[in-house]
VEXDREN-2710 file (C-alpha; in Angstrom, 1 decimal):
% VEXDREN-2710
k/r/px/py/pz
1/UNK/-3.6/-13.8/19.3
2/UNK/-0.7/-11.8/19.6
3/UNK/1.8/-9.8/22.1
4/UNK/3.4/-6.9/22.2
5/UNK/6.4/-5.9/23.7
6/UNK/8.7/-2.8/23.6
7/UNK/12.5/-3.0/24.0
8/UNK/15.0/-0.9/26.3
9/UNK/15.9/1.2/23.3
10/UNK/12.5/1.7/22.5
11/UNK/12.0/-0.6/19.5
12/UNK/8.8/-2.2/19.4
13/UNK/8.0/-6.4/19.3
14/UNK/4.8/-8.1/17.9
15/UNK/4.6/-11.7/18.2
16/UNK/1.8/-13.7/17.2
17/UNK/2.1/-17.5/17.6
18/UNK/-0.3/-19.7/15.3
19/UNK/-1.2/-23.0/15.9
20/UNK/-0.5/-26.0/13.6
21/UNK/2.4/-24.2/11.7
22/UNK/6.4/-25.2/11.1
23/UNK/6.9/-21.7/9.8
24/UNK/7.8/-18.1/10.9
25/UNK/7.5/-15.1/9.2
26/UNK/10.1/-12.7/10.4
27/UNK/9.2/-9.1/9.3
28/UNK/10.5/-5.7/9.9
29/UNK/8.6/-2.6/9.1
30/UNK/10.0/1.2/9.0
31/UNK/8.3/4.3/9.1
32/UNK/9.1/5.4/6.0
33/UNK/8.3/5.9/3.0
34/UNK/7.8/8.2/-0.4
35/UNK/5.2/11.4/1.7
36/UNK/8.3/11.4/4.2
37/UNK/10.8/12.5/1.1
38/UNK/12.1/15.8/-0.4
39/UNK/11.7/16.3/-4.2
40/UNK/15.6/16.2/-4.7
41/UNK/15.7/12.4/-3.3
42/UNK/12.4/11.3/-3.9
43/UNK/12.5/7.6/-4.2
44/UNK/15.3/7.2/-1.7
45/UNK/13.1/4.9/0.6
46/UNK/12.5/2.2/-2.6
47/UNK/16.4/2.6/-4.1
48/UNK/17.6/2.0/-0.1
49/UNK/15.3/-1.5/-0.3
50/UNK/16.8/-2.4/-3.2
51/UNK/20.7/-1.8/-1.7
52/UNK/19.8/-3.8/1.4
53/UNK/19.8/-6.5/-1.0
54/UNK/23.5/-6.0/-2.3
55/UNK/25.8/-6.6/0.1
56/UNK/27.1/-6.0/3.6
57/UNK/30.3/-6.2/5.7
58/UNK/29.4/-9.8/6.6
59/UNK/27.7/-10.9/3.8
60/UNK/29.8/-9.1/1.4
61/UNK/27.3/-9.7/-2.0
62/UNK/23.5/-9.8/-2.8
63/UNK/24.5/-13.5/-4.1
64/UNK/25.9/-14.4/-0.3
65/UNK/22.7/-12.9/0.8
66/UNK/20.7/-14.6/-1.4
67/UNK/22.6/-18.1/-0.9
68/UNK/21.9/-18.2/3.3
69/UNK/17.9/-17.8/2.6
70/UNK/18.0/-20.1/-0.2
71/UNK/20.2/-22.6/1.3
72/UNK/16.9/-23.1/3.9
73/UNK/14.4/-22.8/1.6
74/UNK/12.8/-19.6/2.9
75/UNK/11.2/-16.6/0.9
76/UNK/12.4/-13.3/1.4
77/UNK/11.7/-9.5/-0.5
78/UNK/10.8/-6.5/0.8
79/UNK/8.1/-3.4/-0.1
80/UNK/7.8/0.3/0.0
81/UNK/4.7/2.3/-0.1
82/UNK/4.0/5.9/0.3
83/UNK/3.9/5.4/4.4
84/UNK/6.2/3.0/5.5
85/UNK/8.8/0.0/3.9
86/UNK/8.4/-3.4/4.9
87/UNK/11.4/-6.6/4.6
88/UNK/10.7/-10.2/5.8
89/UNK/11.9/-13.7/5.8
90/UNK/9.7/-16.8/5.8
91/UNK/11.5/-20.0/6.0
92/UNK/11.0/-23.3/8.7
93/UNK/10.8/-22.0/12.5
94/UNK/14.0/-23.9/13.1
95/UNK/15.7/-21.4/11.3
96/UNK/13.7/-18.1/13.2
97/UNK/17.2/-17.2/14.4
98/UNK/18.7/-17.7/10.4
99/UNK/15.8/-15.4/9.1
100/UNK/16.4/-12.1/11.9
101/UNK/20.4/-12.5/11.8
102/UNK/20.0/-11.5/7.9
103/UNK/17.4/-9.0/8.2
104/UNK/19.1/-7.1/11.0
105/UNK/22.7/-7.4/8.7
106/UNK/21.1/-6.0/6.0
107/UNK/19.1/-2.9/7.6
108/UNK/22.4/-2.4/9.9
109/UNK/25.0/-3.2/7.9
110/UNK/24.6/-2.6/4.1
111/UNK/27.6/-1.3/2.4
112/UNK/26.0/0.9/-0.2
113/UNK/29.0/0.0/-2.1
114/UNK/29.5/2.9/-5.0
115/UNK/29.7/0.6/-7.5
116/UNK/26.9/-1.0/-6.7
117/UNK/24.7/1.9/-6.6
118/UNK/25.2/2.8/-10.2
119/UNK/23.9/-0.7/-11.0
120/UNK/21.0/-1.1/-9.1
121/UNK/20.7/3.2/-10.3
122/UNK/20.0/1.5/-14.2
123/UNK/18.0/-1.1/-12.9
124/UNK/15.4/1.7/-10.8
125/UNK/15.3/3.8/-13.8
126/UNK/14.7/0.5/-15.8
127/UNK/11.7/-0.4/-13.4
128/UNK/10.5/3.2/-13.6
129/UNK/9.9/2.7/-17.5
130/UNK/8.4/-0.6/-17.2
131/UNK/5.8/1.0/-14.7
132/UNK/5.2/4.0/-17.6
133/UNK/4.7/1.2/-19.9
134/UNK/1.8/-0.9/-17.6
135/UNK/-1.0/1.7/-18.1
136/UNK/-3.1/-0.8/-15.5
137/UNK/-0.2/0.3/-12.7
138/UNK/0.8/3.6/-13.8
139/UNK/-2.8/4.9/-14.1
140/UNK/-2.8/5.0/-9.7
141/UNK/0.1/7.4/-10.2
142/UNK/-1.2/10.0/-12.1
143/UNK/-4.4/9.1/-9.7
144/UNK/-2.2/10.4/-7.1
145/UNK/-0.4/13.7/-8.4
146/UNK/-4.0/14.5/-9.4
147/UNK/-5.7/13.7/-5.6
148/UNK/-2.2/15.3/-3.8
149/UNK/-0.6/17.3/-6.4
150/UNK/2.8/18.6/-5.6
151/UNK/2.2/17.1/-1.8
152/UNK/4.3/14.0/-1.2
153/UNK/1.6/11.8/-1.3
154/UNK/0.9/12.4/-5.1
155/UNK/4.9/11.5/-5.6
156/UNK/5.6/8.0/-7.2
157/UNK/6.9/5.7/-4.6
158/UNK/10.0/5.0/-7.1
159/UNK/11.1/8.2/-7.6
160/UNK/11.6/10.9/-11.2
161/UNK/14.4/10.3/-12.9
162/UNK/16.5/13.2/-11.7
163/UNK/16.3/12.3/-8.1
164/UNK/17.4/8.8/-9.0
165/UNK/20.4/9.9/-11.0
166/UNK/21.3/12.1/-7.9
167/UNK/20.7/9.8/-4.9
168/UNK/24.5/9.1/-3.6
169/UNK/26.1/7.2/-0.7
170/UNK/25.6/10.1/1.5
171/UNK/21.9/10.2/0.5
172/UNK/21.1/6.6/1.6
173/UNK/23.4/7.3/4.9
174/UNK/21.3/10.6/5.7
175/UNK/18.0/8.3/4.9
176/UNK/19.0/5.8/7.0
177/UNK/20.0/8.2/10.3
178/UNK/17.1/9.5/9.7
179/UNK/14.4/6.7/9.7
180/UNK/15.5/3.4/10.5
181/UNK/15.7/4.4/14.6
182/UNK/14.3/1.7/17.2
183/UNK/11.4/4.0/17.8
184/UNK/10.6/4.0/14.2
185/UNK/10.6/0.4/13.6
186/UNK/8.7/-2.8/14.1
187/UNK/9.1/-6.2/14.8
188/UNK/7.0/-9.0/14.3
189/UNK/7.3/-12.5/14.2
190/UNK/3.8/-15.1/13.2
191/UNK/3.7/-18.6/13.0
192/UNK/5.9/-21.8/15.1
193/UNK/7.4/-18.7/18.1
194/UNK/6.9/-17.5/21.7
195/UNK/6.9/-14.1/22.5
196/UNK/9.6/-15.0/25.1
197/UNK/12.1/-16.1/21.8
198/UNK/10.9/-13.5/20.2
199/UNK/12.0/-11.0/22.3
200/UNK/14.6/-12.6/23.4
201/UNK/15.9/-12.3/19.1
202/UNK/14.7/-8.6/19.2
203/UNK/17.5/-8.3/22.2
204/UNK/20.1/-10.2/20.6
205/UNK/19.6/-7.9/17.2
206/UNK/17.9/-5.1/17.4
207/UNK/19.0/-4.3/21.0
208/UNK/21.9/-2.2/20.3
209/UNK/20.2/0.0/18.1
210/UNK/19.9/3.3/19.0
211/UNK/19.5/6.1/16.6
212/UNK/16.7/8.8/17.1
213/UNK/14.4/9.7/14.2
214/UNK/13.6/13.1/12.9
215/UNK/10.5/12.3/10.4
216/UNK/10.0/15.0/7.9
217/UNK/6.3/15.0/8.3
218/UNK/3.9/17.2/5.7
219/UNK/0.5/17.2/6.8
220/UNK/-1.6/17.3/3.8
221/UNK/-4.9/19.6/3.5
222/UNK/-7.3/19.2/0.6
223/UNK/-8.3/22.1/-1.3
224/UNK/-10.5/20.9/-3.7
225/UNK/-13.7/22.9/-4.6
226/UNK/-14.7/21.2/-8.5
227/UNK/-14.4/18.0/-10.4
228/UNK/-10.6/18.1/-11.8
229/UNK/-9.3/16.1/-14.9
230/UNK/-6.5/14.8/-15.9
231/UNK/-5.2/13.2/-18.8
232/UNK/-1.8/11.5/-19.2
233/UNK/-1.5/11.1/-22.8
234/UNK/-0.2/8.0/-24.3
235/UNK/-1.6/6.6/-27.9
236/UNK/-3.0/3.5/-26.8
237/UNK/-5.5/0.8/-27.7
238/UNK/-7.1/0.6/-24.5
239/UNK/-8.1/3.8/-22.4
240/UNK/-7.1/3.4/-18.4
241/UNK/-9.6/5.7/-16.0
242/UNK/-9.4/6.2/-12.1
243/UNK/-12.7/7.3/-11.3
244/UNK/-13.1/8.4/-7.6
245/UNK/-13.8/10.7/-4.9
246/UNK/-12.0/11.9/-1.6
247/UNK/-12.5/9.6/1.3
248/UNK/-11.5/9.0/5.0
249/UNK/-8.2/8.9/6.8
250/UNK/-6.6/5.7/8.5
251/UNK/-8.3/4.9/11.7
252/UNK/-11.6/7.2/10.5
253/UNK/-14.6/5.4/12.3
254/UNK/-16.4/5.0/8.9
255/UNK/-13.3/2.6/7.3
256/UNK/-15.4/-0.3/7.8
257/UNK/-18.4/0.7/6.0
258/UNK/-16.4/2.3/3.7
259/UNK/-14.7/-1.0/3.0
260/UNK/-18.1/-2.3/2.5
261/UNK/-19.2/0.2/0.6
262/UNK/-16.1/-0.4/-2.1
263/UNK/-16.5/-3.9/-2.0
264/UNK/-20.4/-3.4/-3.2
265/UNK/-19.5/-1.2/-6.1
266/UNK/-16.3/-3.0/-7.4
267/UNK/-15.0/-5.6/-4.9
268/UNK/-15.6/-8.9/-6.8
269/UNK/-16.5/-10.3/-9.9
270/UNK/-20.1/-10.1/-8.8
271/UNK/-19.9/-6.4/-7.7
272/UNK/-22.1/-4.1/-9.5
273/UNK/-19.5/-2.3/-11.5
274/UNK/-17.9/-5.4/-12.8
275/UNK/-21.4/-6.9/-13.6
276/UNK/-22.1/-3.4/-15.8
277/UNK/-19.2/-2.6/-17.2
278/UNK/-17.8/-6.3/-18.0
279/UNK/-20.6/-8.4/-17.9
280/UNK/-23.5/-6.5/-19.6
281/UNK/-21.7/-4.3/-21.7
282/UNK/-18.9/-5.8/-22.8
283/UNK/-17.3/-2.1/-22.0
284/UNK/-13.8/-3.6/-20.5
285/UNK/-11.7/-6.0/-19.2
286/UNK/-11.3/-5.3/-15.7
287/UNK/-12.6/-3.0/-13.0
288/UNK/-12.4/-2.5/-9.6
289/UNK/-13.5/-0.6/-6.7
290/UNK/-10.9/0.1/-3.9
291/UNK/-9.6/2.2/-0.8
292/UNK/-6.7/4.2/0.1
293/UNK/-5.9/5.4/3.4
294/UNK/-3.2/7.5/4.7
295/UNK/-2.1/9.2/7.6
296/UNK/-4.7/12.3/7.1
297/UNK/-6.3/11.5/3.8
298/UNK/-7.9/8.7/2.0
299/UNK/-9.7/8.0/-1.7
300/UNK/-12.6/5.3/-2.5
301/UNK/-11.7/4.3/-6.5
302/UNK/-12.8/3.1/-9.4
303/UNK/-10.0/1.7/-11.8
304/UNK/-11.3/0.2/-15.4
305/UNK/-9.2/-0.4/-19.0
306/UNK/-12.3/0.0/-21.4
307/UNK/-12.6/0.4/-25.2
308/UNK/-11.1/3.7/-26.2
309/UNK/-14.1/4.6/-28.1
310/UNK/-16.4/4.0/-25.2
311/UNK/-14.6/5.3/-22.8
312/UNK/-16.8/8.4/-22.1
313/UNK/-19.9/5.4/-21.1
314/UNK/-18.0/3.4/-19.5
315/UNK/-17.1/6.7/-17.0
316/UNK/-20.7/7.5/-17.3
317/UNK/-22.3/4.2/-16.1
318/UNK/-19.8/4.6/-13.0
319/UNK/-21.0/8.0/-12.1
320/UNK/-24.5/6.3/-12.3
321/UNK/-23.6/3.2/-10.3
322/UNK/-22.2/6.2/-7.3
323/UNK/-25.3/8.2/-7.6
324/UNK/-27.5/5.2/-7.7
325/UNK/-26.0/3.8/-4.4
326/UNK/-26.4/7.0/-2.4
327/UNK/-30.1/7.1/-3.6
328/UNK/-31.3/3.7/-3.3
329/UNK/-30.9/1.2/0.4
330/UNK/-28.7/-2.0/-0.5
331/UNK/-30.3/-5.1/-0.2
332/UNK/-29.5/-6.9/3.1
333/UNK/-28.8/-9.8/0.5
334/UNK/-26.3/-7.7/-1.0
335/UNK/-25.2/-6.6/2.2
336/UNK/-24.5/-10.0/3.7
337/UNK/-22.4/-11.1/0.6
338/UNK/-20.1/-8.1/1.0
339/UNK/-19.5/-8.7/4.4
340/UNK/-18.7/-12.5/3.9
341/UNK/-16.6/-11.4/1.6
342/UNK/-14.7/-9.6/3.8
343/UNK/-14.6/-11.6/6.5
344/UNK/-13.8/-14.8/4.4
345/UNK/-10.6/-12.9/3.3
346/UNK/-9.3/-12.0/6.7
347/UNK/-9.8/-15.7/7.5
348/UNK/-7.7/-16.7/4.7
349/UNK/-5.0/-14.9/5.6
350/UNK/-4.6/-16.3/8.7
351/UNK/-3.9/-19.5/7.2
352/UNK/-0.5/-17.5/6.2
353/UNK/2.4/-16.3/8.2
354/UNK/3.4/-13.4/6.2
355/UNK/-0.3/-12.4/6.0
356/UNK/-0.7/-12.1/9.5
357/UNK/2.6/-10.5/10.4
358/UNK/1.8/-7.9/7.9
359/UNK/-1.8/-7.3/9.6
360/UNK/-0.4/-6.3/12.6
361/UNK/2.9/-4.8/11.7
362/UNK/0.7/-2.0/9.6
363/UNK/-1.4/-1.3/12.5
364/UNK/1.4/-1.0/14.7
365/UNK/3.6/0.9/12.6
366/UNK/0.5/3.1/11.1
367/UNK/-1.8/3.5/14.2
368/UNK/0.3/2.5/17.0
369/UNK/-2.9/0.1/17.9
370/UNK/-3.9/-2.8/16.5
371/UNK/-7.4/-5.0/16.3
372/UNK/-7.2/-8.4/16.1
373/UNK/-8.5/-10.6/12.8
374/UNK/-11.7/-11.1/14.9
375/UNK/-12.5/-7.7/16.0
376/UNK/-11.6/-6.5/12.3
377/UNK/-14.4/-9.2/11.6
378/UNK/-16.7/-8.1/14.4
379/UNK/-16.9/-4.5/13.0
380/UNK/-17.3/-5.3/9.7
381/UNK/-20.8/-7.5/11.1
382/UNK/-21.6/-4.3/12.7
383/UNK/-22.5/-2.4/9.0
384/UNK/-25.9/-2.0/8.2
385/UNK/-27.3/-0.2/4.9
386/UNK/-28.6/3.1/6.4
387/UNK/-24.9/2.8/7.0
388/UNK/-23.4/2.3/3.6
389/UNK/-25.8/5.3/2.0
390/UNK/-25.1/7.6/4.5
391/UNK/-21.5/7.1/3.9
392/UNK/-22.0/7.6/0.1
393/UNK/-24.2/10.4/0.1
394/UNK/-21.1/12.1/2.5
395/UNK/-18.2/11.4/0.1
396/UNK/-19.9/11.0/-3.2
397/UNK/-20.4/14.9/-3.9
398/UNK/-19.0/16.6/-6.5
399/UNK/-16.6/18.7/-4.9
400/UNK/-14.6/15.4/-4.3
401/UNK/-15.0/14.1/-7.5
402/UNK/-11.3/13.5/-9.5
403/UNK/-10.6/11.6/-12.9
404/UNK/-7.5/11.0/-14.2
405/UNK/-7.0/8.9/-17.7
406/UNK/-4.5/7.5/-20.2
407/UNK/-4.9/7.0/-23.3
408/UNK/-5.4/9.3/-26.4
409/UNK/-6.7/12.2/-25.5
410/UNK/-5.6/15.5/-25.0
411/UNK/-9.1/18.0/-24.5
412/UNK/-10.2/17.0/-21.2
413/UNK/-13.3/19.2/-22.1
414/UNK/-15.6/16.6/-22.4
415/UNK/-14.7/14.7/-19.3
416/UNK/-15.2/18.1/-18.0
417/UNK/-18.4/18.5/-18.9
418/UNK/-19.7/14.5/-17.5
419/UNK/-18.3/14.8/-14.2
420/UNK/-19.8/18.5/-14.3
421/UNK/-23.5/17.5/-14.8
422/UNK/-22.9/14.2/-12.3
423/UNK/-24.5/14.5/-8.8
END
């Protein structure tokens, strides 16, 4: 399914061939990310993915960039979360060599051209207000600052507007000698490859980097004792909840059954919260169920727009929906369907290079091990429904318990007083 390899200088290579393809996905993955920040350049990590774009000393312009990738039909962007920042190139396998020349330009030789950077400055702080203005998006940040508070983790990933304005040249060439060290990055190639090409790329370059990282690190320590509230106020038609409580850390033994778990409550469209909420009672538009996991913490979800007026149910029937699930055995039936669900997802996405090279690169990068599709597959067969209720009655207590809203309201009082007299 895949190989690993790990270069002289310490940089790491993943290559996972896949039968019946004329594609390659060629994807590099850092390290880094928004917990790994200071407050004064927090959102360094996205604005640097964003300047890798604009230019470097061979390809002097994000349009001669853009014309090399284009002129081959492939697809290329990158992403940065709170943990790490991922950049990739998919285009025909004849062109493998075409897709990691332009990666390793960009991460190696980006000019971070002044002029440039108080361009692509408007167009951050641009994106920051169009996030403010998607309630459905911006309702996981204030999720976060309420979950991490002033911890890292409960930063945005884009950044506050004074750091923006402040981030310089120096700042992204501090950022970069920092991070983006062969120890600190991934390779990983899927589709039409060997692993013998693709280290043989990895040599030819990524071989001459050699840069040693000092991550900055926070450990994060929960201190939560009570249900907490909090309200981002915004005078809006629809009210935006995330409903949820603390949950496990990346590589926790109970991630699969707490994956199973979420996908009962608020995986699908036949999920029981989407069946309440949407189906019977007309309460919202969409809901879902989901997990984050991080380095030392985690959170299992609940994110719903509903009617403003009906928002206090709406929260109410979820509580219910937690507490019923930690009283009451799920049906095997029920069971089953969540697991096929699953599984039939992962199978999906090996039908897709980028989707695989992302499924091991995050392991890799993340948990410095990696399971392959079909073990993922074979642990997820292994939950049973003792299993699931244990695991709810364990993180469904009320000590854990966190709400954060938008929409117009300013007495968190009464949401207060509901997740008070919950479980």
């Amino acid at each position: 399914m895949f190989t690993k390899e790990t270069l002289d200088n310490g940089l790491r290579v993943i290559t996972a061939p896949m039968d019946g393809v004329k594609s390659a996905t060629v994807m590099i993955m850092v390290g880094a990310g928004a917990r790994y920040e200071t407050w004064e350049v927090n959102g360094v990590a996205h604005f640097a993915e964003h300047m890798f774009f604009k230019g470097t000393s061979k390809r002097p312009s994000a349009l001669d960039i853009s014309t090399v990738i284009d002129g081959v039909g492939g697809d290329f962007n990158a992403f940065t979360s709170k943990e790490y920042t991922g950049y990739y190139v998919k285009a025909a396998s004849n062109h493998t060599d075409l897709s990691l020349d332009v990666l390793s330009d960009m991460l190696l030789n980006s000019k971070f051209d002044p002029e440039e950077i108080e361009r692509e400055r408007g167009v951050i702080l641009e994106e920051m207000r169009m996030y403010m203005d998607m309630p459905t998006r911006y309702i996981s940040n204030v999720y976060d600052s309420l979950l991490f508070g002033d911890h890292p983790l409960g930063w945005d990933v884009v950044g506050h507007t004074e750091s923006i304005n402040s981030i310089s040249q120096e700042s992204f060439k501090n950022y970069l000698k920092t991070f983006y060290s062969p120890q600190n990055i991934v390779l990983g190639i899927a589709g039409d490859i060997t692993s013998e090409k693709a280290r043989g790329l990895g040599e030819k370059y990524l071989g001459s980097l050699d840069t040693r990282t000092d991550n900055r690190f926070v450990p994060y320590h929960s201190k939560q004792e009570r249900p907490v509230v909090k309200i981002a106020y915004k005078d809006t038609e629809q009210a935006h909840f995330a409903l949820g409580y603390r949950s496990y850390p990346l590589g926790h033994r109970n991630h699969y059954i707490s994956a199973v778990l979420s996908n009962i409550l608020g995986g699908t469209m036949s999920s029981r919260l989407f069946i309440e909420l949407r189906e019977r009672r007309g309460l919202g538009y969409y809901v879902r169920c989901s997990t984050d996991e991080y380095l030392d913490s985690g959170t299992i979800v609940v994110n719903a727009g509903v009617q403003k007026d009906k928002i206090s149910e709406a929260i109410e029937l979820t509580l219910k929906e937690f507490e019923k699930i930690t009283r009451e055995s799920v049906p095997e039936e029920e069971l089953a369907k969540a697991k096929e669900y699953l599984k039939g997802k992962i199978v999906l996405e090996l039908e897709d290079s980028k989707e695989v090279s992302a499924l091991y690169l995050l392991q890799e990068t993340l948990e410095k091990e990696i399971k392959t599709p079909f073990e993922i597959m074979d642990h997820v067969d292994l939950v049973t429904a003792d299993q699931v209720q244990s695991v709810a009655k364990e993180l469904f207590t009320k000590q854990n318990l966190n709400l954060a809203m938008i929409g117009p309201y300013k007495d968190d009082n009464k949401f207060q007083d509901i997740l008070e007299s919950s479980q």
